[in-house]
GUBADO-717105 format. One record per residue (C-alpha): residue in three letters; x, y, z. Coordinates in steps of 0.2 Angstrom, whole numbers, plus 2048, in hexadecimal, padded with zeros to 3 digits. Example, Ala and Ser with C-alpha at 12.3 -4.5 7.8 and 13.67 -1.06 7.14 Angstrom:
# GUBADO-717105
ALA83E7EA827;SER8447FB824;
***
This chain:
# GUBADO-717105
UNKD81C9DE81;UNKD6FCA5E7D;UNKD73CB8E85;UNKD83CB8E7B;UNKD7DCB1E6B;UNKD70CBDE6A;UNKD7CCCAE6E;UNKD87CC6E61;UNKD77CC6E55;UNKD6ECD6E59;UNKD7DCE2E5F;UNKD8DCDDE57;UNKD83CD5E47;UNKD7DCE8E40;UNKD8DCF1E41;UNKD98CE2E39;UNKD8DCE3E2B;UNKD8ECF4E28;UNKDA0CF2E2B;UNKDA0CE5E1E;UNKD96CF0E11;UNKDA1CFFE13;UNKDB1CF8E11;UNKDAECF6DFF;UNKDAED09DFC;UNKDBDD0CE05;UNKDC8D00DFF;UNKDD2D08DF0;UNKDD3D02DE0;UNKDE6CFADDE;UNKDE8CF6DF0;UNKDDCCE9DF2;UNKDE9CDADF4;UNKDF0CE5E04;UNKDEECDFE16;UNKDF1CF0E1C;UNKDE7CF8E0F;UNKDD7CF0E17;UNKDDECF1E28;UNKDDFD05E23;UNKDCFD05E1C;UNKDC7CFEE2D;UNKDD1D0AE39;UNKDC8D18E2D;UNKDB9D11E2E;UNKDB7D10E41;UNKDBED22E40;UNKDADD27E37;UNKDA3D1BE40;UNKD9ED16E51;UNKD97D05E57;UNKD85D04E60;UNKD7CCF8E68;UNKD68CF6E64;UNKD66D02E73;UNKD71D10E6A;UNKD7ED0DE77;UNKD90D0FE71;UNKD98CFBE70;UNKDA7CFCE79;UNKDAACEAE79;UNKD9FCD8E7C;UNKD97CD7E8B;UNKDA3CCAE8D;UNKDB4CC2E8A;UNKDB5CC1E7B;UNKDC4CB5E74;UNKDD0CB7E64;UNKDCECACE56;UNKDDECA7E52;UNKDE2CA3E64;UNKDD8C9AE6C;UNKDDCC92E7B;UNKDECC9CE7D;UNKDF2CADE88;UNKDF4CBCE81;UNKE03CC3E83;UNKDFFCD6E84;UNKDF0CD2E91;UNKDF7CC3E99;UNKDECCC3EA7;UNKDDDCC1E9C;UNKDDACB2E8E;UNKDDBCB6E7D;UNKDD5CC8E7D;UNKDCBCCFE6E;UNKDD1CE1E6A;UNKDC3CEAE69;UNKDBECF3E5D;UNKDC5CE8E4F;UNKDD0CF2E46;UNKDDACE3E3B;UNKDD3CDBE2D;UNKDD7CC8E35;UNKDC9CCCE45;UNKDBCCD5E38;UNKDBECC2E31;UNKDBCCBBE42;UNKDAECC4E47;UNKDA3CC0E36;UNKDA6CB0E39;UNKDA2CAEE4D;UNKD8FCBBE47;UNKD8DCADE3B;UNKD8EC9EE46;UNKD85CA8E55;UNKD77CA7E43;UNKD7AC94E43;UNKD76C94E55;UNKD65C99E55;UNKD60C92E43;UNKD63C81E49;UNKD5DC83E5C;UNKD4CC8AE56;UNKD49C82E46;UNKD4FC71E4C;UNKD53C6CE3D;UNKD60C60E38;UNKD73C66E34;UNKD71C5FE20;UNKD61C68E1F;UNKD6AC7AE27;UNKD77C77E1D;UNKD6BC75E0C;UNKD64C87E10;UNKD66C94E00;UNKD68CA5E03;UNKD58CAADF9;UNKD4FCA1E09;UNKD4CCB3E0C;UNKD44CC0E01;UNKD45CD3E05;UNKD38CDDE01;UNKD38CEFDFB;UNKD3ACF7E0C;UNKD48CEAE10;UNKD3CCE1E1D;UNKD43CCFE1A;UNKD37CBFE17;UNKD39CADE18;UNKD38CA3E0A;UNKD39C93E01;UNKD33C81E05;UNKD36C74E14;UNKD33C61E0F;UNKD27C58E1E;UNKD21C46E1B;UNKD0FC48E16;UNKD00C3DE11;UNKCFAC46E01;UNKD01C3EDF4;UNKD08C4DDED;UNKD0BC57DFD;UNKD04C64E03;UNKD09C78E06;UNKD0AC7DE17;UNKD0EC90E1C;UNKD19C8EE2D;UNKD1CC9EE38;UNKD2DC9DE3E;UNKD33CACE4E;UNKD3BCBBE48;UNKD4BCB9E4D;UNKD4BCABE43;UNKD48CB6E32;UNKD52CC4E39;UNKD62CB6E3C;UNKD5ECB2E28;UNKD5ECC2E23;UNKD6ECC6E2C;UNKD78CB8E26;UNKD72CBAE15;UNKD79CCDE13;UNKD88CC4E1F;UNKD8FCB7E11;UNKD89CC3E03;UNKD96CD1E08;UNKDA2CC3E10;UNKDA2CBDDFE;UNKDA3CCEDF5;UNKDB4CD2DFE;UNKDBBCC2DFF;UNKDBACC5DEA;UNKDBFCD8DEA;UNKDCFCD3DF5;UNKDD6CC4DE9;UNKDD2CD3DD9;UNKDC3CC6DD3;UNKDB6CD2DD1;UNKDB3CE4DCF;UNKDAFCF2DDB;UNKD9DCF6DDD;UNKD8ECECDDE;UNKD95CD9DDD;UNKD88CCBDDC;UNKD90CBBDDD;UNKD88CADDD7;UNKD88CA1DE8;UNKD79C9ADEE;UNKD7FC93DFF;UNKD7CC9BE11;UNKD8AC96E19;UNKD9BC9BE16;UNKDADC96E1A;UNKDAECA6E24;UNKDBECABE2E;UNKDCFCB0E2E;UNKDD8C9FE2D;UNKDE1C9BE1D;UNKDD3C8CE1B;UNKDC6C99E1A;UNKDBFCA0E0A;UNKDADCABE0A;UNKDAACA4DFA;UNKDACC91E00;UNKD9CC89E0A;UNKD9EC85E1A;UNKDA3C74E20;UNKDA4C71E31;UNKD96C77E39;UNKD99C6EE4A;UNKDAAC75E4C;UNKDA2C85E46;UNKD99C85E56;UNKDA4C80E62;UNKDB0C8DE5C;UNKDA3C9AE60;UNKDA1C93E73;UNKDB4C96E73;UNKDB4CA5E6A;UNKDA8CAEE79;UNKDB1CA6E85;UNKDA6C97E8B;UNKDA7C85E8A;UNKDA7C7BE7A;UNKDA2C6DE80;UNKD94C70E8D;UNKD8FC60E99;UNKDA0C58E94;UNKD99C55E80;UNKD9EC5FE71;UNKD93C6BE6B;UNKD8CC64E5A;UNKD7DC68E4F;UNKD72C5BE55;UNKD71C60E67;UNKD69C71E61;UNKD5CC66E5B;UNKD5AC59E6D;UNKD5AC6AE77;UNKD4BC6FE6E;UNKD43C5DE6F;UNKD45C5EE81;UNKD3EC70E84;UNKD30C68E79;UNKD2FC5CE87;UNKD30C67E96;UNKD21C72E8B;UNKD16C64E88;UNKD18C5BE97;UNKD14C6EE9E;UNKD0FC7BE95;UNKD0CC78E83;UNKD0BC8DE81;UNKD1EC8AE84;UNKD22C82E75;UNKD16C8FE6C;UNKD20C9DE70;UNKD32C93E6C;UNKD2BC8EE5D;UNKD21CA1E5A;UNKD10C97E57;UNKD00C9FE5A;UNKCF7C8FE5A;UNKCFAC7FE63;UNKCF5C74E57;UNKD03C7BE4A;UNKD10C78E57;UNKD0AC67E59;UNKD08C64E45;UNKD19C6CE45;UNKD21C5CE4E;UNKD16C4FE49;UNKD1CC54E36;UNKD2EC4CE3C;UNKD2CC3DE42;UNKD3FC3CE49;UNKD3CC4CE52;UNKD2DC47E58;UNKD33C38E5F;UNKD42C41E68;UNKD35C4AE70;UNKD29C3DE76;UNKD3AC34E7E;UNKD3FC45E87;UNKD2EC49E8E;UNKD2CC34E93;UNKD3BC36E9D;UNKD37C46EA7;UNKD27C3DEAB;UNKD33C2DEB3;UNKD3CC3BEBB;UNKD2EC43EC2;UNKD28C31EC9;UNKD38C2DED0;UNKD3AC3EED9;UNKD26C3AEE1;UNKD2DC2AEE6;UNKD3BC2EEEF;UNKD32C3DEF7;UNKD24C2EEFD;UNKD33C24F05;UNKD39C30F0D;UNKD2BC34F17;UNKD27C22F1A;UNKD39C22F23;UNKD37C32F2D;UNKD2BC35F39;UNKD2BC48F3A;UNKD2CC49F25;UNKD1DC52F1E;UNKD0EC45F19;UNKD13C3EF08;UNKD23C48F04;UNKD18C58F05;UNKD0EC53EF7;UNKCFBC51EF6;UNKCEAC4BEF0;UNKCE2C3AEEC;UNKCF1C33EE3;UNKCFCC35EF1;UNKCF5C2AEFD;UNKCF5C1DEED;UNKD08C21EE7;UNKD0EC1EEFB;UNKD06C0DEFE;UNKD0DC07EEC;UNKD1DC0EEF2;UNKD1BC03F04;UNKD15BF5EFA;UNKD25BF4EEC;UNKD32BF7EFC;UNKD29BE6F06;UNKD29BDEEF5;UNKD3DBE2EF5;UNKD40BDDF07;UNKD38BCBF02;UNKD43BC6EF5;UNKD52BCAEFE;UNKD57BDEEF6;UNKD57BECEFD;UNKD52C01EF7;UNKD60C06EEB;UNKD65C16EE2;UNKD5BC10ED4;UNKD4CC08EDB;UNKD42C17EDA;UNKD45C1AEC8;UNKD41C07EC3;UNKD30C08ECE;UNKD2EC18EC3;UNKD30C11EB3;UNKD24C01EBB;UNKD16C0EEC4;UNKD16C1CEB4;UNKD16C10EA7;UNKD27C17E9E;UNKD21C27EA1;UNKD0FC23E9B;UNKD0AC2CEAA;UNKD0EC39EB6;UNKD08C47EAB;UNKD09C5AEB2;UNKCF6C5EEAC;UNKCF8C6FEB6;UNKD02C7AEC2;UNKD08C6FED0;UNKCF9C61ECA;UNKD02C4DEC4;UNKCF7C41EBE;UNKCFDC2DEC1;UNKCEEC29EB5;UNKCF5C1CEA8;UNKCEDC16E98;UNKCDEC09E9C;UNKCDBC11EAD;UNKCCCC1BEB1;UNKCCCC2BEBA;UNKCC0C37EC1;UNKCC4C43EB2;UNKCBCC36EA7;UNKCAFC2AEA8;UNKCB8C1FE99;UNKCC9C19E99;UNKCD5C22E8F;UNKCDEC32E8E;UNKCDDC3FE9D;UNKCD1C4DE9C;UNKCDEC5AEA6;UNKCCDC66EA8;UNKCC3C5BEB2;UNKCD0C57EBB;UNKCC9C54ECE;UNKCD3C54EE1;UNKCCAC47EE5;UNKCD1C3CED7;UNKCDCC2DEDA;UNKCE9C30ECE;UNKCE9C44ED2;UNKCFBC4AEDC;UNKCFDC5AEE3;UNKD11C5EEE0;UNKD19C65EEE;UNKD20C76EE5;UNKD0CC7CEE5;UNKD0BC7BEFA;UNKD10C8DEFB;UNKD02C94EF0;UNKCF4C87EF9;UNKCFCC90F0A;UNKCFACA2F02;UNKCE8CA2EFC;UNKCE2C97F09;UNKCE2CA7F13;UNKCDECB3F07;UNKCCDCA5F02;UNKCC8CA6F13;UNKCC9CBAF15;UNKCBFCBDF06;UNKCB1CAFF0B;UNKCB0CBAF1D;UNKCADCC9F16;UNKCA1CC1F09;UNKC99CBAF18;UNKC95CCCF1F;UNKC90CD4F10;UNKC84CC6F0C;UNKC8DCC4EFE;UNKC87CB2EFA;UNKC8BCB0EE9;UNKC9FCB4EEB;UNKC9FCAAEFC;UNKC9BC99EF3;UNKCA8C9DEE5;UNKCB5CA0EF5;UNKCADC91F00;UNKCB0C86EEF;UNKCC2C8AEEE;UNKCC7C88EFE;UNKCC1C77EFE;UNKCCAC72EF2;UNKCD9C7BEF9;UNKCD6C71F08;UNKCD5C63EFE;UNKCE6C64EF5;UNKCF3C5FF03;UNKCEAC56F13;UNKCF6C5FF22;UNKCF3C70F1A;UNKCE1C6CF1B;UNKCE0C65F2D;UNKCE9C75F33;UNKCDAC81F2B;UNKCCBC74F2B;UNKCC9C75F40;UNKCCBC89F40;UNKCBAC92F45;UNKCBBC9DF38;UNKCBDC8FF29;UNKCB0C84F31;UNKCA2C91F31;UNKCA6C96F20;UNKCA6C84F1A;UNKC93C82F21;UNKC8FC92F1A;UNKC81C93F0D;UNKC7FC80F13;
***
């Protein structure tokens, strides 16, 4: 949905509110309560105005099929051979409606997928949680409640991303004029510059008679699945409804994949500049922080099983690569636990199952204690109370001494290509730095290539017997 939401956001979003901002001056005083007045004034608005996208191309419709409103789910019976066709541009009062409200639920996308929030505390935003300055440059503003341990809390400035404040700012100046002609329509205010007196920052928008500007909204998970109809995709993607809390275990998960990775990831999802504000940012919600402990303590289980059952299978097939392809000190130790469980199986009468490999997981990484990825292609097995050559004290991993030598180190398979590729390139640099006698830059490429030997033992027996590698390894010697 991402592609089309920001789509809907940054090309469509401009023009419909200019759309909604002119209307107001066209529509003549007397005519007001007319359908076909406003229908009028729409069709002389796109004589006088052309829709562009953010690249001052002419829009000559979404990018993709965009469905009606009012018939979802059915044929259209002027295009039958395509669903629901959205005629474009919109030239009826009924689909300017529409469209406000699909930009506005494309906004409810990204507020709650980015700021992870809770719906009650989406819902609970004002419209002044932006502030526009002089120039028109929007700010964010107002207060988010975290628990804390000063007793009278404490003021914390958050930076949030851009499209986040550009998504406020749009679906502020959205419900505003949404709310203005709603009240010109029905004769409730006056012509010119009406400022209602709503503080709420989402509307009932849409052309259905349920629908009212001036009404909050209150269905924000049907809100969203009507968007995933609306631009044609699914509304209930992997078979469950799309609701506001899975905004919020997508970005607990993506906080998994980022910590249990790279935390930079979550730094640029979240638009930090420092990690430990991305970390404060989660330990300030508990819940939140808990959803994302349970997310990254199963992708290390799945990470475990996945080494396991690459371990089995070379113990079955002769002419499989050593250890599933996989390498360092750790894989030796993970195949002979491996060995060990499936003996201990065969004793008591049971044999290897579908899950087996996800319970010794569970058993081997301590519920996902374990397993880290430290580094590109690098899983540490090390669990709490164990000792590693990366500390000398038990306890928590020291990922930049991590050594190949070390026990509970495991080369993943995915990094055999690059061990391949520099392996070459080490030993053609460490030649020529042999006949320069350049001795300084050999024992930089004679110390990386050793530990490029090291990393995945048939990949090192190939190179270690060459000439070539055994003369540069007793170089300098």
């Amino acid at each position: 949905m991402g592609p089309r939401v920001l789509w809907l956001i940054r090309d469509l979003g401009p023009n419909l509110v200019h759309l909604l901002d002119t209307l107001p001056t066209l529509l003549e005083p007397g005519k007001t309560q007319s359908g076909t007045s406003i229908t009028a004034c729409i069709v002389r608005y796109f004589g006088a105005n052309v829709w562009r996208d953010r690249n001052g191309q002419v829009i000559i419709g979404p990018p993709f099929n965009q469905r009606h409103a009012n018939k979802l789910g059915k044929r259209n019976r002027k295009y039958p051979t395509e669903p629901d066709r959205f005629p474009w541009p919109p030239r009826h009062w009924s689909r300017v409606q529409a469209l406000a409200a699909t930009l506005q639920s494309a906004h409810l996308w990204i507020v709650l997928l980015v700021m992870a929030a809770r719906v009650g505390e989406v819902a609970a935003l004002p419209r002044d949680c932006i502030e526009f300055a002089q120039d028109g440059q929007p700010y964010a503003n107002g207060k988010t409640y975290k628990p804390s341990r000063a007793l009278a809390g404490r003021e914390r400035e958050w930076p949030i991303p851009e499209i986040l404040v550009d998504v406020f700012a749009q679906q502020v100046k959205l419900v505003n004029l949404s709310e203005r002609l709603a009240r010109i329509i029905e004769a409730r205010g006056e012509m010119g510059d009406f400022i209602g007196d709503s503080t709420h920052l989402w509307a009932s928008l849409g052309a259905s008679p349920s629908s009212h500007a001036t009404e909050r909204l209150e269905n924000f998970g049907e809100s969203l699945q009507v968007l995933a109809r609306r631009i044609d995709l699914t509304d209930k993607p992997g078979g469950k409804n799309l609701h506001p809390h899975r905004f919020r275990g997508t970005l607990a998960r993506l906080a998994g994949l980022a910590i249990d990775g790279s935390q930079k990831v979550l730094m640029l999802l979240l638009g930090h500049e420092d990690i430990t504000t991305t970390l404060g940012y989660m330990q300030a919600d508990p819940a939140f922080a808990k959803e994302v402990d349970d997310v990254t303590r199963e992708l290390r289980i799945l990470r475990g099983e996945a080494l396991i059952e690459d371990m089995r299978a070379a113990m079955l097939d002769v002419n499989h690569l050593p250890y599933g392809g996989h390498g360092g000190g750790g894989a030796p130790v993970l195949s002979d636990a491996v060995r060990a469980y499936e003996v201990e199986l065969h004793r008591t009468g049971e044999d290897w199952g579908v899950d087996t490999a996800r319970e010794l997981s569970v058993l081997l990484t301590n519920n996902g204690e374990s397993a880290r990825l430290i580094s590109a292609y690098v899983v540490c097995t090390k669990v709490a109370g164990e000792v590693g050559l990366c500390s000398k004290k038990k306890g928590a991993i020291v990922a930049s001494n991590c050594q190949t030598e070390c026990r509970n180190r495991i080369e993943d398979k995915t990094g055999r290509r690059d061990t391949e590729r520099v392996i070459p390139i080490l030993v053609q640099h460490a030649q020529q730095n042999v006949a320069d006698n350049n001795w300084l830059p050999l024992q930089r490429d004679k110390k990386q290539l050793e530990q490029e030997l090291k990393r995945y033992d048939d990949i090192g027996a190939q190179w270690r017997d060459r000439p070539e590698v055994r003369s540069i390894l007793e170089a300098g010697t």
